[in-house]
C-alpha positions in Angstrom: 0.0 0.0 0.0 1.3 3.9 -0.8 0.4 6.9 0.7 -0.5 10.4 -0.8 -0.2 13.8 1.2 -3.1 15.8 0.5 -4.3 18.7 2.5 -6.9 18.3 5.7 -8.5 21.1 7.8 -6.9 24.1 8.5 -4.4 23.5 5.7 -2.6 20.6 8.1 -2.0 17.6 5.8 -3.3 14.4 5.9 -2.4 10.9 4.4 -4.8 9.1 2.2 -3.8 5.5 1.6 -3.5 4.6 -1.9 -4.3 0.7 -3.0 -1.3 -1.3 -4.5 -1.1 -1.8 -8.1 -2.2 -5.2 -9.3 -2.8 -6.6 -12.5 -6.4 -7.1 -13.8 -5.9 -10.6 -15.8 -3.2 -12.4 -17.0 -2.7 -11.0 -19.9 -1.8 -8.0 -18.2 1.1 -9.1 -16.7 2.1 -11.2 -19.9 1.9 -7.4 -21.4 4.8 -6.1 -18.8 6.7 -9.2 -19.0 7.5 -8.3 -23.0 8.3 -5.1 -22.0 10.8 -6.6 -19.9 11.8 -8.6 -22.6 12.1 -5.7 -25.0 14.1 -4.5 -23.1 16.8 -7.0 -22.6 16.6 -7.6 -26.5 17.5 -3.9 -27.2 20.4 -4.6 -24.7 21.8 -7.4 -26.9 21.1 -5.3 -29.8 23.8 -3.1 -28.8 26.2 -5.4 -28.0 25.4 -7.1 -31.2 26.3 -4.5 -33.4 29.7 -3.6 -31.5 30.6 -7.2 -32.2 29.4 -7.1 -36.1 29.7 -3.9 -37.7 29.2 -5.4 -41.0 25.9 -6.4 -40.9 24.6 -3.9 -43.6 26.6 -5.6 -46.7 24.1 -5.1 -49.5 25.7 -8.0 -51.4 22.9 -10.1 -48.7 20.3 -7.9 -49.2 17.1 -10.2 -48.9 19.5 -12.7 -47.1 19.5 -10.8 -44.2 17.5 -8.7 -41.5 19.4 -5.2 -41.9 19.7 -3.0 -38.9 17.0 -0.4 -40.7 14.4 -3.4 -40.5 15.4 -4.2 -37.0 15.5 0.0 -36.0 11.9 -0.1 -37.3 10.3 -2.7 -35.1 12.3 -1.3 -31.6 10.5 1.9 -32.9 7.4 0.8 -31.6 9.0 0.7 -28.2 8.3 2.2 -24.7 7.1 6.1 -25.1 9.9 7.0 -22.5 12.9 5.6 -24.9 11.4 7.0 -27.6 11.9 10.2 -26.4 15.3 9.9 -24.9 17.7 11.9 -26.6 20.7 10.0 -28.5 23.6 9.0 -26.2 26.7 7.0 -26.8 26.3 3.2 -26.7 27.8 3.1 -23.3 25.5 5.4 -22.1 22.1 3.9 -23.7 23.6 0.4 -22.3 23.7 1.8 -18.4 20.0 3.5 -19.5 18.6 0.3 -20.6 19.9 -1.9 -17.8 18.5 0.4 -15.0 15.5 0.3 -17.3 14.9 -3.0 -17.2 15.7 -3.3 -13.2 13.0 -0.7 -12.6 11.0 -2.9 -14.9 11.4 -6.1 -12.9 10.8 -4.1 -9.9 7.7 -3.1 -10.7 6.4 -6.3 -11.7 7.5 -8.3 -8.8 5.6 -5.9 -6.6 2.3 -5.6 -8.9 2.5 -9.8 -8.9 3.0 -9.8 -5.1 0.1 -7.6 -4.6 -2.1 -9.7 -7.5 -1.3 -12.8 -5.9 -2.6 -11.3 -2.2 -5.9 -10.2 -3.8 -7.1 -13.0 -5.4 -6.0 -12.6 -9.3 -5.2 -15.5 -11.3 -1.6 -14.9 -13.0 -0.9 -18.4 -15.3 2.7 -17.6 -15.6 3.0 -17.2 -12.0 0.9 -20.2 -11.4 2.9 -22.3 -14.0 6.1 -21.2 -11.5 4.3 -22.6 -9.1 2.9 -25.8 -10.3 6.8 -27.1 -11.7 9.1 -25.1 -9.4 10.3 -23.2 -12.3 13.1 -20.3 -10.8 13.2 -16.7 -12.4 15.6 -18.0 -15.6 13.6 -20.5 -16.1 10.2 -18.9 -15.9 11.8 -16.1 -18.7 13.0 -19.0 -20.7 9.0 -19.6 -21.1 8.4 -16.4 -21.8 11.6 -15.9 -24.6 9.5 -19.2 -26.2 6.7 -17.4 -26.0 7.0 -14.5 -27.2 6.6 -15.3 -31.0 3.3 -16.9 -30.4 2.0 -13.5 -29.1 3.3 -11.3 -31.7 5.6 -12.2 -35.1 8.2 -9.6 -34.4 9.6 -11.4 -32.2 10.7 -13.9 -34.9 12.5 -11.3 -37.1 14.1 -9.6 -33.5 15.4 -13.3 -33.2 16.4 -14.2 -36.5 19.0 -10.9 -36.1 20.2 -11.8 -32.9 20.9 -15.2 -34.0 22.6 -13.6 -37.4 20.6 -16.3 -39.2 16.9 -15.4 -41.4 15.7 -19.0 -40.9 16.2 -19.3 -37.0 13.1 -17.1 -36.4 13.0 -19.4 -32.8 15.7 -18.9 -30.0 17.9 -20.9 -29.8 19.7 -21.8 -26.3 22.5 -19.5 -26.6 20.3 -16.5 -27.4 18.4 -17.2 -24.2 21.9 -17.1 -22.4 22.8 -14.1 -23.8 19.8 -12.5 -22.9 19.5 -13.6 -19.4 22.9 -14.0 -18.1 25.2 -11.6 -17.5 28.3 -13.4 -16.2 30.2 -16.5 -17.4 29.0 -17.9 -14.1 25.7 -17.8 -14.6 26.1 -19.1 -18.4 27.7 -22.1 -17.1 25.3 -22.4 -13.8 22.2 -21.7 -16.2 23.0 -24.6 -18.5 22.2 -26.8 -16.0 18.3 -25.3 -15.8 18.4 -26.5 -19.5 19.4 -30.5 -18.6 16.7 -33.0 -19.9 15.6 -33.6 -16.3 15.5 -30.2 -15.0 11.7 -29.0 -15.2 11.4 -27.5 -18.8 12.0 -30.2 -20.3 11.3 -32.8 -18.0 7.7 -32.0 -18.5 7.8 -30.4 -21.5 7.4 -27.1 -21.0 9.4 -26.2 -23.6 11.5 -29.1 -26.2 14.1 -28.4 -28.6 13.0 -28.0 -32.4 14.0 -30.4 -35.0 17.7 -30.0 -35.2 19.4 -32.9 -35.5 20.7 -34.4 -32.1 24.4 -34.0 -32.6 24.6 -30.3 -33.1 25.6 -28.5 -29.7 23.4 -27.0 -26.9 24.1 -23.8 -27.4 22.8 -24.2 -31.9 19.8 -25.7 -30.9 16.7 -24.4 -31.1 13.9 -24.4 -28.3 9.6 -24.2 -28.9 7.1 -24.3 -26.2 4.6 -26.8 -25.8 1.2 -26.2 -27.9 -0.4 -26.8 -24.6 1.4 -24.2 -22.4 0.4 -21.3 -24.9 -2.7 -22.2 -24.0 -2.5 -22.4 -20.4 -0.3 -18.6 -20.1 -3.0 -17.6 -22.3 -6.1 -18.9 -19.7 -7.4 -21.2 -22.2 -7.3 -24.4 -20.0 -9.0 -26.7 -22.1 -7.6 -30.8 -22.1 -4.4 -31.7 -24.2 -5.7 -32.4 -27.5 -3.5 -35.4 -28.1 -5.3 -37.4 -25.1 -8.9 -36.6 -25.9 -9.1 -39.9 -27.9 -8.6 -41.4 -24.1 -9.9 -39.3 -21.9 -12.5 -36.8 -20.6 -13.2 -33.9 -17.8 -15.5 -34.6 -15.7 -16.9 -31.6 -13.3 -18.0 -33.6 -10.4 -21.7 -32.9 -9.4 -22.8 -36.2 -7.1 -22.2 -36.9 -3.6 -21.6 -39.7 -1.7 -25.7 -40.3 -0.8 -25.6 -42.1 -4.4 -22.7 -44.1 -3.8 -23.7 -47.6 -2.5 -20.7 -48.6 -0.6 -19.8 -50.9 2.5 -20.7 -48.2 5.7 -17.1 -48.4 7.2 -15.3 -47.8 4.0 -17.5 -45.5 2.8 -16.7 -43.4 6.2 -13.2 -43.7 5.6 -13.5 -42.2 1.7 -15.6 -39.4 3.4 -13.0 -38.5 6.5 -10.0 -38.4 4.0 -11.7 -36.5 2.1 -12.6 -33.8 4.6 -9.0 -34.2 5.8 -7.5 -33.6 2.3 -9.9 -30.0 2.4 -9.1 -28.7 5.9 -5.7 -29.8 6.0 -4.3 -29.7 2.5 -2.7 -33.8 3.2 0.7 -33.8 1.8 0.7 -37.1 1.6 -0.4 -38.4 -2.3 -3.7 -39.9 -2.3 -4.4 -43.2 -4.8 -7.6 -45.7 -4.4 -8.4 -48.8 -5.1 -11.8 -49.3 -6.2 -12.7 -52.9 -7.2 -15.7 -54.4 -8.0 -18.1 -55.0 -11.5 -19.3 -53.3 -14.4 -22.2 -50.7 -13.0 -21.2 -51.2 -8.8 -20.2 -47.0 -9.3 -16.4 -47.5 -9.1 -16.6 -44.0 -11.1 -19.4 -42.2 -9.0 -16.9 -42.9 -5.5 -14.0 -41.1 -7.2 -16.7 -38.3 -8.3 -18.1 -38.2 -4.9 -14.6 -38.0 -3.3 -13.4 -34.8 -5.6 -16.8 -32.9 -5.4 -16.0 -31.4 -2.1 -12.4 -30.8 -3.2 -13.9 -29.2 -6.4 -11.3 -31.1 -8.2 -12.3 -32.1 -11.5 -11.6 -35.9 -12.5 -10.0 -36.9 -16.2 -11.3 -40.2 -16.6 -8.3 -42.1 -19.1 -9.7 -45.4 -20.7 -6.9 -47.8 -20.2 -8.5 -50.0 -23.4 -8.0 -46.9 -25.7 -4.4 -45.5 -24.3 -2.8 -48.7 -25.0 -4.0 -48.1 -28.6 -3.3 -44.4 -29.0 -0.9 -44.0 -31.9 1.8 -41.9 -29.8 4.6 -44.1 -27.2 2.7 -45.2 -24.3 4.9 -43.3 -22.0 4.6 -39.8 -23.9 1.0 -40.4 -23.4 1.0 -40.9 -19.9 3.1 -38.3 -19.3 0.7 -36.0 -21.2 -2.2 -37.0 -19.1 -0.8 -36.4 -16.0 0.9 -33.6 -16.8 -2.3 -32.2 -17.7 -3.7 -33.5 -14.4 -0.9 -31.1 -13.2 -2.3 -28.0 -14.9 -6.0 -28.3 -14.7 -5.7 -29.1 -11.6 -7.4 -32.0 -11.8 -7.6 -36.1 -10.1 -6.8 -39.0 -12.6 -9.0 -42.1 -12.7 -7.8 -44.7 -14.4 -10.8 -47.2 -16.3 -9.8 -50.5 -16.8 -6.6 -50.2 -15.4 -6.4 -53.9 -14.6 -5.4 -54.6 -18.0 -2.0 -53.3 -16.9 -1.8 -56.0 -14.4 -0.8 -58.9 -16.9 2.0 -61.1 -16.5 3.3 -60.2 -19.9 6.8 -58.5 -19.6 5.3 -55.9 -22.3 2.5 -54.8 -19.4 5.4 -55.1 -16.7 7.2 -52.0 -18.7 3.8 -50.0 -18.9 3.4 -51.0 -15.2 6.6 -49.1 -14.5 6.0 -46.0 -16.4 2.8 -45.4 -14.6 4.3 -45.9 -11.6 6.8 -43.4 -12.4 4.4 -40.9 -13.9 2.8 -41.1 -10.5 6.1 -40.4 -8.7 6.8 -37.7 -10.8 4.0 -35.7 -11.2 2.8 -35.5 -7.6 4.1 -31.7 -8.0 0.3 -30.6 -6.2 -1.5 -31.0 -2.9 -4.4 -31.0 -4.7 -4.1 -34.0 -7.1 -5.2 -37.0 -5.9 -4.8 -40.4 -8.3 -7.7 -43.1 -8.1 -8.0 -46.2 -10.0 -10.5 -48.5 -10.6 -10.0 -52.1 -11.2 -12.1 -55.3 -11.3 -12.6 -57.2 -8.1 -9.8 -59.9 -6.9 -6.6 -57.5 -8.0 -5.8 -56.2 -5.1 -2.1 -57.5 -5.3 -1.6 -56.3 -8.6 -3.1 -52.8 -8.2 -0.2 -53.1 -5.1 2.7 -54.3 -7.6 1.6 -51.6 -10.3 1.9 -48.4 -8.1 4.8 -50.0 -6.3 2.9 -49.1 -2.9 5.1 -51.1 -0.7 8.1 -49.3 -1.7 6.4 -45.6 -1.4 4.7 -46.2 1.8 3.9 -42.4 2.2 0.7 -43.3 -0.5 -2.5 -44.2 0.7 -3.0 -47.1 -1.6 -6.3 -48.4 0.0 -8.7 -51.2 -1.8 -12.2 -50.1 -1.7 -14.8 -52.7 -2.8 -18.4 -51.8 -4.3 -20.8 -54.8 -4.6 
């Protein structure tokens, strides 16, 4: 909160408290973020052209994106460096750095305020949900950026001193967020195949070819996290030929369930609402075709207001994609909606074939793995009499922090 003087009776002043600045939407704070990225790209615009200034030849005229092009888009900059008055390049590089400081200032405050009143940020809430840290959260936006606006691509292509590479590639992003040689090599390491970007594919490199370096190769974000910064949180197309959202709406007076176990479901439940369990939460629930195996797990999330994506076992093992990138799809999306998984059919995963012992492991992984969430809870439904399997498939002897009860419906 700020204060304003103004002037009370008698002439003595007063203070009138002013409300902190917060953002109204997302897209809002999306908006200040490229402003902060403008401005580190101007930054390496300078630099650039100390290190090259050649880059006019007109024998690559057409080849090239010529500083005139490039002058022309930063044109369309912040009023306040439009007006500024030329300086040396020196100069403009101490302007443009206490420029972007200011800018970063400014929007960790208006996100800290946002945040305490109740506004929904995505960027800030994808932070959240996969533990990015501040290069890593930028490194989303840098992919970003050219799905918002295509000048972006052209700003890039000069950087990167190449017309076709209209997509950062890794050492762009390290020249425009690092500073130091330290924190060039210490970044590199946010960048590892199982750090979080692309452990859960936030972001994945393009289609280079494998054997070119890390710093040549490309990076593009996930079709799927465009549309999450951008509030439009509708299920990963490439598992809607397997599963569904359901909004839960029934309660547990339609659920025809042994009293006792049906008491237990009900405590944990309240539990997991008024003390946020840590602990991940994974059911059992055996018994035949039309017993309500699916109207428990609805019952369960409805006072967690947790949607459920219900994933058809039968059809995942036939989707066209790798079995594991599909998993890994669904419960990363479980991650973002937020949402609980329930798995139909999942006893089919339970065969002694060493084909269904491998899918047994990835699941069982996928559930170790993307646990990122006190709010997620994972529930399976099997038929009755695989009780030991449902056991051997989420490895619940070996994670003993997981409630992997067996619930039976009759």
């Amino acid at each position: 909160m700020t204060c304003q003087q103004t002037s009370g009776q008698a002439g003595e002043p007063t203070i009138k408290a002013t409300a902190p600045e917060v953002y109204d939407s997302g897209r809002q704070h999306l908006t200040d973020e490229l402003l902060k990225l403008d401005a580190l790209i101007r930054l390496r615009i300078l630099n650039f052209r100390n290190f090259d200034a050649s880059k006019n030849s007109d024998a690559l005229d057409g080849l090239c994106i010529t500083d005139e092009e490039i002058n022309g888009v930063l044109k369309k900059e912040s009023g306040a460096q439009r007006r500024s008055s030329p300086r040396p390049e020196k100069s403009q590089i101490e302007v443009l750095l206490n420029h972007t400081e200011r800018l970063q200032a400014k929007i960790s405050k208006k996100v800290e305020s946002s945040l305490e009143s109740g506004v929904y940020l995505p960027l800030t809430q994808l932070s959240h949900l996969f533990h990015l840290t501040p290069f890593e959260q930028d490194t989303v936006l840098i992919c970003l950026a050219p799905e918002l606006d295509l000048k972006y691509e052209k700003l890039y292509a000069y950087l990167q001193d190449d017309v076709t590479k209209q997509y950062p590639c890794v050492n762009l992003i390290l020249d425009l967020l690092c500073s130091t040689p330290e924190r060039r090599s210490n970044a590199r390491t946010l960048l590892h195949p199982q750090a979080p970007l692309l452990k859960y594919d936030l972001i994945r490199f393009g289609h280079d070819t494998p054997v070119k370096p890390l710093l040549s190769r490309g990076l593009e974000i996930d079709d799927r996290i465009v549309n999450f910064l951008l509030d439009l949180n509708a299920l990963d197309s490439r598992i809607s030929s397997f599963a569904k959202v359901l909004n839960p709406e029934r309660d547990w007076s339609a659920v025809l369930m042994d009293d006792q176990c049906k008491e237990r479901l009900v405590q944990l439940s309240n539990d997991h609402v008024r003390q946020r369990l840590k602990n991940k939460l994974i059911f059992c629930f055996c018994g035949p075709y039309g017993s309500g195996k699916k109207l428990a797990a609805e019952a369960f999330c409805r006072p967690l207001r947790l949607p459920l994506i219900i994933a058809d076992t039968r059809d995942l093992l036939n989707v066209e994609m790798d079995f594991e990138k599909a998993v890994r799809i669904l419960f990363r999306e479980a991650v973002l909606q937020p949402a609980a998984i329930y798995l139909d059919h999942c006893d089919l995963l339970t065969a002694d074939d060493q084909k269904y012992v491998h899918y047994q492991n990835i699941l069982d992984r996928a559930i170790e793995e993307f646990s990122l969430s006190q709010d997620q809870a994972a529930l399976g439904a099997v038929d009755c009499g695989c009780k030991r399997q449902w056991q051997e498939l989420l490895n619940l002897e070996v994670h003993a922090h997981t409630h992997g009860d067996l619930f039976k419906l009759i």
